[in-house]
C-alpha positions in Angstrom: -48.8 28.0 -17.7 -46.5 26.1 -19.9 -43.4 24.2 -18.2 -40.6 24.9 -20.1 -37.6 21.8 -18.8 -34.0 22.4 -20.0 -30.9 20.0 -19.4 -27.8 21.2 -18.0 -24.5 19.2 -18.4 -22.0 20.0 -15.8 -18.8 18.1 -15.5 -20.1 15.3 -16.6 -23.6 15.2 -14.2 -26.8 16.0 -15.3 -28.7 18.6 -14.1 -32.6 19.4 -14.8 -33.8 22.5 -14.6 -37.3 23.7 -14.5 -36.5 27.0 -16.0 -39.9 28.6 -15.3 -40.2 28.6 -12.0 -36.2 28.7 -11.1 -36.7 25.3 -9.0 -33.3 23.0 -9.9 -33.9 19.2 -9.4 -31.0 17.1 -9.7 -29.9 13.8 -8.9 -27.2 13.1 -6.2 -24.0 14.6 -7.4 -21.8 13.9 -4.8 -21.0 17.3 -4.0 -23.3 17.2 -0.7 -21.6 15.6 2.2 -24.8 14.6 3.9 -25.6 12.3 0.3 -21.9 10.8 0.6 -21.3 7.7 3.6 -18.9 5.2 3.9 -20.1 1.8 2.0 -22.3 3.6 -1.0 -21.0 2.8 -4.1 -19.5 5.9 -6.5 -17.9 7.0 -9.2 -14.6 9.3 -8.7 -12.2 11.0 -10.5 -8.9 10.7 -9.1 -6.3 13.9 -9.3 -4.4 12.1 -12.1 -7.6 11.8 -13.9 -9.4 15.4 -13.8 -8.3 16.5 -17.3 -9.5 13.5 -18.7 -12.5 13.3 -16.4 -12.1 9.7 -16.7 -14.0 8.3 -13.9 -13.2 4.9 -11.2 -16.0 3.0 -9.5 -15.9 2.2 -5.7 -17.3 2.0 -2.2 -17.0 4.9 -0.2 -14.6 4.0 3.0 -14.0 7.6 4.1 -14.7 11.2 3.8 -11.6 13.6 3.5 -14.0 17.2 3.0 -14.8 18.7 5.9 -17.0 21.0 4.6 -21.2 20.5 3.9 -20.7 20.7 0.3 -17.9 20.8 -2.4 -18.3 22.1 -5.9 -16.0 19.9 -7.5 -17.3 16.7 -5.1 -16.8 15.7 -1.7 -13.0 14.0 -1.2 -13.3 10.5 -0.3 -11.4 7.0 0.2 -12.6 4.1 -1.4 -12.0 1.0 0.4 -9.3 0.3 -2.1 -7.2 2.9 -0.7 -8.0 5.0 -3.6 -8.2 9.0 -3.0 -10.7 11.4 -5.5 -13.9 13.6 -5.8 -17.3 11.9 -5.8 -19.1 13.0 -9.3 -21.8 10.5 -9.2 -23.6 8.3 -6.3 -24.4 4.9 -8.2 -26.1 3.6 -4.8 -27.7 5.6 -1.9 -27.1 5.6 1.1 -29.7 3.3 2.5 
């Protein structure tokens, strides 16, 4: 059986999809909670920034969603005092 791979772009992450057997593999996104502690390294967009999508790199110093998952990214702080939705985890959690 042939394996048939497509490539989803979704705000900005990317997602693969293995479209013949409906499995989704993807790389940490930041919209799971349990992928997003304090001192990983992220990128965020900040509320100012969402139409733009530009992003701003930091370490994680808090988590603001309460919830297990987000679909727009888990809230955090950055140490920085900075306040936005992770998009991508540049460093995991170790």
């Amino acid at each position: 059986m042939q394996l048939r791979w497509g490539i989803l772009r979704i705000y900005g992450i990317m997602k693969h999809t293995n479209w013949s057997e409906g499995r989704r593999f993807h790389s940490m996104n930041g919209q799971n909670r349990k992928d997003v502690v304090p001192g990983i390294e992220v990128h965020i967009v900040l509320k100012q920034d969402q139409r733009s999508g530009k992003l701003t790199k930091g370490i994680v110093k808090d988590l603001l969603t309460n919830s297990p998952t987000h679909p727009h990214g888990i809230k955090v702080r950055l140490v920085d005092g900075q306040i936005g939705r992770v998009k991508q985890i540049l460093s995991p959690a170790r």
